[in-house]
C-alpha positions as CSV (number, residue, x, y, z in Angstrom):
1,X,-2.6,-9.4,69.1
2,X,-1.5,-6.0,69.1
3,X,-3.5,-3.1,68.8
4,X,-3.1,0.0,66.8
5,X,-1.8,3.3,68.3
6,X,-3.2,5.9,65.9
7,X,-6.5,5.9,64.2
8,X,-6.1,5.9,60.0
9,X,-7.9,8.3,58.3
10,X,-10.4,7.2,55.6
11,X,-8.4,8.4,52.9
12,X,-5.0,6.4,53.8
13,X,-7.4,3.7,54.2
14,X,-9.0,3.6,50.3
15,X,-5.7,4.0,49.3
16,X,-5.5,0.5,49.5
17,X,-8.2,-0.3,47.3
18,X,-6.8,1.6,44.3
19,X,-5.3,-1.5,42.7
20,X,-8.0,-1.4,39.6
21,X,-8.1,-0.5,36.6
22,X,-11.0,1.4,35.1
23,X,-10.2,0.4,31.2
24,X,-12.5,-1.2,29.0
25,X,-10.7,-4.8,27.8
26,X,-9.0,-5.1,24.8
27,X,-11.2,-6.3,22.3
28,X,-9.9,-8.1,18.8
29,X,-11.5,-10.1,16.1
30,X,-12.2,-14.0,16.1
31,X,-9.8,-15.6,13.5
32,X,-12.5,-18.1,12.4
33,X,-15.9,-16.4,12.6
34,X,-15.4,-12.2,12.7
35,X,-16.9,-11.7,16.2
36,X,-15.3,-9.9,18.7
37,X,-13.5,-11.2,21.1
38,X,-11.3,-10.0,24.5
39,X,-7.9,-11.0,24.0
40,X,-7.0,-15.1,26.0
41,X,-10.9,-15.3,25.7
42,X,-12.6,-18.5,23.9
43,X,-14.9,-17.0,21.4
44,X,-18.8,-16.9,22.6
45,X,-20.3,-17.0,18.8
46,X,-18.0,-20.3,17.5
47,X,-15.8,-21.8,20.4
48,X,-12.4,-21.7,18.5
49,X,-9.4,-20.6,20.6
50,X,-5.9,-19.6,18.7
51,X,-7.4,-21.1,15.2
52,X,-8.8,-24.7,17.1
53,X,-11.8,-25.8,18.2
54,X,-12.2,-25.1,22.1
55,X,-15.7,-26.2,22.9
56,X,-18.7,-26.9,21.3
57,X,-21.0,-24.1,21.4
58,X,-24.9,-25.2,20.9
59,X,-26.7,-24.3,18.1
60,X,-24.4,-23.1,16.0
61,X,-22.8,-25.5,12.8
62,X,-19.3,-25.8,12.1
63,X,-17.8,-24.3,9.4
């Protein structure tokens, strides 16, 4: 394998790890029970996804 000529500096080298994002989600409202939800997320509090039942969340009765 071949080796590397010149040393990279520490600042060309976190350059590469600037790909984040520091943002908070996008949060929105649960169609079915109020609670907020991030957006493609099953809700937590009832389990609906797009206005249907996703899973079956424990201890909670359906509507």
């Amino acid at each position: 394998m071949p080796h590397p000529k010149h040393r990279f500096s520490v600042t060309r080298s976190k350059k590469r790890r600037t790909h984040y994002k520091a943002e908070l989600p996008t949060v929105s409202n649960c169609s079915n029970c109020g609670a907020a939800v991030e957006y493609h997320r099953v809700c937590p509090e009832c389990g609906h996804y797009r206005g249907k039942l996703a899973i079956e969340v424990s201890g909670t009765a359906e509507k």
